[in-house]
N, C-alpha and C positions, 0 to 999 in steps of 0.2 A: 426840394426834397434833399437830404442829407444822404452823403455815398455810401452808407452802411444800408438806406433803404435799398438804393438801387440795387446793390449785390446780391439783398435776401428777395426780391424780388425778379429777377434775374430770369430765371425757370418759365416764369409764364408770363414776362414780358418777351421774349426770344424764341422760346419755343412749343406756348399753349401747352403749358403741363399744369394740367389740375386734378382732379381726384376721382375715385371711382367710388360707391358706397359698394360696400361687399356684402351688403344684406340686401339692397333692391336694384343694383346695376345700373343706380341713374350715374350720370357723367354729369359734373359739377365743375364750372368756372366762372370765376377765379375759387381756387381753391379756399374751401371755410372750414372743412374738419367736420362738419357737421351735416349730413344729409337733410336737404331743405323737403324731398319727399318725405323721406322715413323716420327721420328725426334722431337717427343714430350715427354711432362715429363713423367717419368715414375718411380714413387718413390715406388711404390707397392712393398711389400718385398713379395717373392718365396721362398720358401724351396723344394730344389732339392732333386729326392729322394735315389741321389748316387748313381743307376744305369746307367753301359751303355756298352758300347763296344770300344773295340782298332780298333783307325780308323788310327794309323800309328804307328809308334814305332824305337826306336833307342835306343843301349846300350852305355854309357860311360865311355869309361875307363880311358881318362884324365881329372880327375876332377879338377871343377877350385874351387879356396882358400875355404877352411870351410867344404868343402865334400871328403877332399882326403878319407876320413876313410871306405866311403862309396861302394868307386872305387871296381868294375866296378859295374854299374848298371842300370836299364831300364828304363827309362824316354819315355811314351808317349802321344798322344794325344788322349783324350776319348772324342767318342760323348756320352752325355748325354740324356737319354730315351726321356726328354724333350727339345732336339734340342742345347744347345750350345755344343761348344770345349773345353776343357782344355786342362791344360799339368800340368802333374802330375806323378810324379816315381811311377813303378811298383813296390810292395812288395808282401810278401807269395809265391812267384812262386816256390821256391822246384826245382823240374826235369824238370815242365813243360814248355816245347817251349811255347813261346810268339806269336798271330798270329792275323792279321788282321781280326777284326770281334769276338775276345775271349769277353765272357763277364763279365764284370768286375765290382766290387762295390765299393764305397768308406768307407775305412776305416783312422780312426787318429791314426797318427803314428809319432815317433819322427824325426824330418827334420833335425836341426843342436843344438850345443852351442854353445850361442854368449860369450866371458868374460872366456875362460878357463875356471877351473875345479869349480871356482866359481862363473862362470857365468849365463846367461837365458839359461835354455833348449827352443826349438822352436819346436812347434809340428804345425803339420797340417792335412793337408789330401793326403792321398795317394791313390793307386787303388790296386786289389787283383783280383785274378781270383775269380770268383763267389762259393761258396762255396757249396758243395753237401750238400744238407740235408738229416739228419741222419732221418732212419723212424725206 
C-alpha cells in the first residue's frame, strides 16, 4: 500500500472512527458514506470507543506473505459495544484461552513492514483482553 493510503486512512486505522447515519442511527465501520440499513448518506463521522467482545475467533498458523514472522496467531471477530463487526488479531493474551464473549479493547499495535528493513512500519489496531484495573 502506497503512503498516501496510509495517511487517508489513518482515522480508522488508529482510532475506530467511522460514521453515524443521521436518518436511522446505525453506527457504520469502516466508514462507506452510505448507510447499509437505510440506504442514505451517511457522512457523520463516529468515534468507536474500542470496546467489545469476541464474537468468533480463529488462530493462524499458515500465514500468508508479510505476516510469516507473526505465525501462529489469533485473528478474530469483535462485536463492538456499538453494534458493528470487525476482524482484527488478537494481541496481550499471555496464557489466557481465547473465548466467545471475552471482552476485549482496542489497542495500536505494529501490523506489518512494507520496503524491508528500510521500509514503512504499518501500525493499526488490534484487540486485547480487557485489562483489570489496578486499585
Amino acid at each position: 500500500m502506497e503512503v498516501p493510503r496510509y495517511w487517508r486512512n489513518r482515522n480508522q486505522r488508529y482510532a475506530l472512527v467511522g460514521e453515524v447515519c443521521p436518518h436511522c442511527e446505525v453506527k457504520i465501520f469502516p466508514p462507506r458514506d452510505v448507510c447499509p440499513a437505510c440506504g442514505q448518506d451517511a457522512k457523520t463521522k463516529f468515534s468507536f470507543s474500542g470496546r467489545g467482545e469476541v464474537y468468533s475467533y480463529t488462530t493462524i498458523s499458515d500465514a500468508p506473505a508479510g505476516y510469516e514472522e507473526n505465525a501462529p496467531y489469533t485473528v478474530a471477530l469483535v462485536k463492538l459495544e456499538e453494534g458493528p463487526v470487525v476482524t482484527a488479531q488478537l494481541t496481550d493474551l499471555g496464557q489466557e484461552p481465547v473465548s466467545i464473549g471475552m471482552p476485549v479493547e482496542m489497542v495500536t499495535r505494529r501490523i506489518r513492514q512494507d520496503g524491508g528493513k528500510e521500509g514503512i512500519l504499518v501500525y493499526g489496531y488490534k484487540f486485547r483482553p480487557v485489562m483489570a484495573v489496578a486499585r
